[in-house]
Structure formats: structure tokens, C-alpha cells
C-alpha positions as CSV (number, residue, x, y, z in Angstrom):
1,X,6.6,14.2,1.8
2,X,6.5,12.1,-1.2
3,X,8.9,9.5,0.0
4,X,6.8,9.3,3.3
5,X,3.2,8.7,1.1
6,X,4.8,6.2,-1.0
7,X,6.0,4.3,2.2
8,X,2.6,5.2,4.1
9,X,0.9,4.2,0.5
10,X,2.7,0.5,0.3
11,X,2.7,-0.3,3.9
12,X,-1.0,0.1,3.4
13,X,-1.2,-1.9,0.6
14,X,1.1,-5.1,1.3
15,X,-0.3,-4.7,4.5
16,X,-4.1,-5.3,3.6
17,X,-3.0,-7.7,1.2
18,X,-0.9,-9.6,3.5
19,X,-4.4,-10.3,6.1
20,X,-6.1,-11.1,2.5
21,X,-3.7,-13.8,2.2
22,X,-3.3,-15.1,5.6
23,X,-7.4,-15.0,5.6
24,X,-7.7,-17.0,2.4
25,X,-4.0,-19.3,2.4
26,X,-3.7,-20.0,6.1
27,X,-7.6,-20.0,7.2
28,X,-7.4,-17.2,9.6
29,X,-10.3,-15.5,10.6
30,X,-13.2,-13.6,7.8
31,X,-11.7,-10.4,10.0
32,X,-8.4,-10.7,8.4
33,X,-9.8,-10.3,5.0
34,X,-12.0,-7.1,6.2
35,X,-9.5,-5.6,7.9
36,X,-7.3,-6.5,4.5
37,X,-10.2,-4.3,2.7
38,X,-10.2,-1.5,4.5
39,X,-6.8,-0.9,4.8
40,X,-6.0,-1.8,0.7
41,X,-9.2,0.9,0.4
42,X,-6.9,3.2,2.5
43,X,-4.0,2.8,0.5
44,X,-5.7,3.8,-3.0
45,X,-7.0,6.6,-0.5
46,X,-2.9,7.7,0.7
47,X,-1.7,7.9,-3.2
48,X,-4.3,10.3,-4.1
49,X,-2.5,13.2,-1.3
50,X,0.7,12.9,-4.0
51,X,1.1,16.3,-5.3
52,X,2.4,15.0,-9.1
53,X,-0.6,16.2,-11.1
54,X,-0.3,12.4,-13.3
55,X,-2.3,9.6,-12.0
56,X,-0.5,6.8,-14.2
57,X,3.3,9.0,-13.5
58,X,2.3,8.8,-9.5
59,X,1.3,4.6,-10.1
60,X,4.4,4.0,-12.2
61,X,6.9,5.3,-10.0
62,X,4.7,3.9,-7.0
63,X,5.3,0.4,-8.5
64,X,9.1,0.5,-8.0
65,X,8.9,1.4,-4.0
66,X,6.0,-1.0,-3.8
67,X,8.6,-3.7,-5.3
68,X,11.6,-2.8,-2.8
69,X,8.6,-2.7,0.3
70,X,7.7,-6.2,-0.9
71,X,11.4,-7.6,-1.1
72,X,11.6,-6.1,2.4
73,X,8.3,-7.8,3.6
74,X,9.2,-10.7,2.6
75,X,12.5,-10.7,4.2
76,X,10.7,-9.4,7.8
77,X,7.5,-11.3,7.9
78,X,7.9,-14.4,6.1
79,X,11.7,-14.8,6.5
80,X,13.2,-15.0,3.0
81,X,16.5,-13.2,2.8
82,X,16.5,-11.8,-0.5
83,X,19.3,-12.3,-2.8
84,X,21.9,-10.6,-5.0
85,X,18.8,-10.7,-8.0
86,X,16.2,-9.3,-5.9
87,X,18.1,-6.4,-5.0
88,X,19.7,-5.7,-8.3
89,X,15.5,-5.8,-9.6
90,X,14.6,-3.5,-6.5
91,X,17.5,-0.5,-7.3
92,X,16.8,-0.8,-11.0
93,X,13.2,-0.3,-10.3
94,X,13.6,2.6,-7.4
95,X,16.1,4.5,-10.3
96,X,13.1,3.7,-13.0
97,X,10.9,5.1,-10.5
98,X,12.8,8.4,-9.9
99,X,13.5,8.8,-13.6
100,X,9.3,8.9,-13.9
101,X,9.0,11.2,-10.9
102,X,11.8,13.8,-11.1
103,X,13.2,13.7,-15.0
104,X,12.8,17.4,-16.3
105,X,9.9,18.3,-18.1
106,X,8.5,20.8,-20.4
């Protein structure tokens, strides 16, 4: 279940930012930027059904599947393949990520 809110969470979130952009970059229609709203408002909305008890621990290891969603993005919608770089950045920021998440505590 926590994989699944992450991907729900940054789907949501490049998502809505994505019809922010075309909106403002590319001149699309006013709708694209509230539609963009809603669904970035959705996404802050997603992360809260996390069950880690740590706001900034469930944001920090948020950040590294947001990063490898993004590379991913990028590489579906606006056709940039990524590169050796970008995926060495995206693994060491998904094993940052679990090391926030799942690292044994007291």
C-alpha cells in the first residue's frame, strides 16, 4: 500500500504540474492550470493516507520516487530518453528513500 500512495501521490503531482506548465509555457487553455490545481491539491491530499506517523520522514522518502516518476515522465511525455546519470541519481535516490522509510528504529 505504500508503494501504490507514493505512485498515486506523484502521478498526482507531475501530473497537475505538467497542465500548469503546458497552461503557462505552451499557452494552452486557463483549464489546464485549474485542472493542474486541483489535482496538485489532491496529491498533498494522497500522502496524508501514508501510515508512517513522520510528516518530513513520509516527504523525504516521497522525494526519491517523485525523482524516478519524473525521469520516467519525461522519457514518456516529452520524449527524452534518460541517460546512464539520470538513472544512477534515480536508484541512489529510491535506496536513500528506503533507508528513510524502512531503516530500524528505536
Amino acid at each position: 500500500m505504500t508503494i501504490l500512495l507514493f505512485l498515486l501521490a506523484g502521478l498526482a503531482e507531475i501530473g497537475g504540474g505538467y497542465l500548469i506548465w503546458i497552461w503557462l509555457r505552451e499557452g494552452k487553455s486557463g483549464l489546464f492550470g485549474l485542472l493542474g490545481g486541483i489535482i496538485l491539491a489532491l496529491y498533498g491530499v494522497i500522502a496524508t493516507f501514508q501510515t508512517f506517523p513522520s510528516f518530513g520522514r513520509v516527504y523525504a522518502a516521497y522525494g526519491g520516487v517523485f525523482i524516478i516518476l519524473s525521469i520516467l515522465w519525461g522519457w514518456g511525455i516529452d520524449k527524452k530518453t534518460p541517460d546512464f546519470y539520470d538513472w544512477l541519481g534515480a536508484a541512489i535516490c529510491l535506496a536513500g528513500a528506503s533507508i528513510i522509510l524502512f531503516a530500524p528504529r528505536n
